[in-house]
N, C-alpha and C positions, 0 to 999 in steps of 0.2 A: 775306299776299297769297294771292286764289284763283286757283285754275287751272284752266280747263275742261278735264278729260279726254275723251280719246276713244277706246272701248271696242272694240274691231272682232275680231270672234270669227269667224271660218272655219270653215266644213264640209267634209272634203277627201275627195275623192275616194277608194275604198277604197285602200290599200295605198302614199298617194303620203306620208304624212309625215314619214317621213325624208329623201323628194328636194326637199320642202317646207323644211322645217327648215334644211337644209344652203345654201339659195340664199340663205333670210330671213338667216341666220345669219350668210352669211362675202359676202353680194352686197347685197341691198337694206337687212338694218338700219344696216352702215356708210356707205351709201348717202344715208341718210336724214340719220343723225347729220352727213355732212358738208353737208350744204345746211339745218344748222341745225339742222332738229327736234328736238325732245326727245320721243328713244323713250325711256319711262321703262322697259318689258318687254317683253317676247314672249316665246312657246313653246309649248309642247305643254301641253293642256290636262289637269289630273289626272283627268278622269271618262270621258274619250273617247277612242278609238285616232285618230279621222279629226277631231278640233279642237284649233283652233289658235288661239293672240291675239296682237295686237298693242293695245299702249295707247302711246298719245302725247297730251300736255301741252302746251297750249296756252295765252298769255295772255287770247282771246277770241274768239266767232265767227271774226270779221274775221280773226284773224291764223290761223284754220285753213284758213279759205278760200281766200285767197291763198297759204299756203307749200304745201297741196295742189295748188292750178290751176297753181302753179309748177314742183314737182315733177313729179305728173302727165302734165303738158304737155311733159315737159322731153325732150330727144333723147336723153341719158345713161340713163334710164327706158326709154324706149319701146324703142329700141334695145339696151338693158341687160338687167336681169332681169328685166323685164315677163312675157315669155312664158313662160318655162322656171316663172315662180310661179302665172300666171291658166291654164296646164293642167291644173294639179292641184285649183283651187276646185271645189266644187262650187256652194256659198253663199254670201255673208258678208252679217255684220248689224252696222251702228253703232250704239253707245250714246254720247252725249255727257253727260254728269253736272259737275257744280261739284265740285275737294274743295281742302282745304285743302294748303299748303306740306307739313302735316306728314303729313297720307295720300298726300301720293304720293309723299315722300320711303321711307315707309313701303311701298308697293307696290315701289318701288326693289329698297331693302333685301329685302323677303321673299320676291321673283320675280327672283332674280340672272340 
C-alpha cells in the first residue's frame, strides 16, 4: 500500500527553535497522534539553525483534508498550542509526494 506523505518544512524565526521544538515536541505532536494522525517525524532540520519539519502520512487527499479541517478547526488546537507555535514561524511550505509502506517506514526508522 501507498501513502501520500506530507512534507511541511518551517522557517523559524531567529533564535525561537528550541521554544519551537519543545511545544511540537511534548504539546502539539502527542496532540496530533492522539486525534489519529500518523506523525511519521519532526525535528530540527540538519542544515539550518531556524528549520524545522514535520512529515505525516496519509491514506489520500481526502483523508488529509478532513483529519486537517478537523484538527485545525478543533478548540483543543486553537485554544491549545496553536499560538505559543505560529509566534515563532516565520514560513512554512507543503510538499505532498506518494511513497511506499516501506519509505516511510523507513523515514520512521532514520528521523527517531
Amino acid at each position: 500500500m501507498n501513502r501520500l506523505l506530507e512534507v511541511r518544512t518551517y522557517r523559524l524565526k531567529p533564535g525561537a527553535l528550541d521554544a519551537f521544538h519543545t511545544v511540537m515536541q511534548h504539546q502539539a505532536v502527542p496532540m496530533l497522534r492522539a486525534r489519529g494522525m500518523d506523525v511519521v517525524c519532526h525535528g530540527r532540520s540538519d542544515h539550518e539553525s531556524e528549520s524545522y519539519y514535520l512529515v505525516r502520512a496519509y491514506a489520500s487527499r481526502q483523508a488529509l483534508d478532513a483529519e486537517q479541517t478537523a484538527f485545525y478547526n478543533s478548540a483543543e488546537w486553537i485554544e491549545g498550542p496553536r499560538k505559543a507555535l505560529v509566534v515563532h514561524i516565520d514560513t512554512y511550505v507543503n510538499t505532498l509526494l506518494w511513497a511506499s509502506d516501506d519509505a516511510v517506514d523507513s523515514l520512521r526508522r532514520l528521523n527517531p
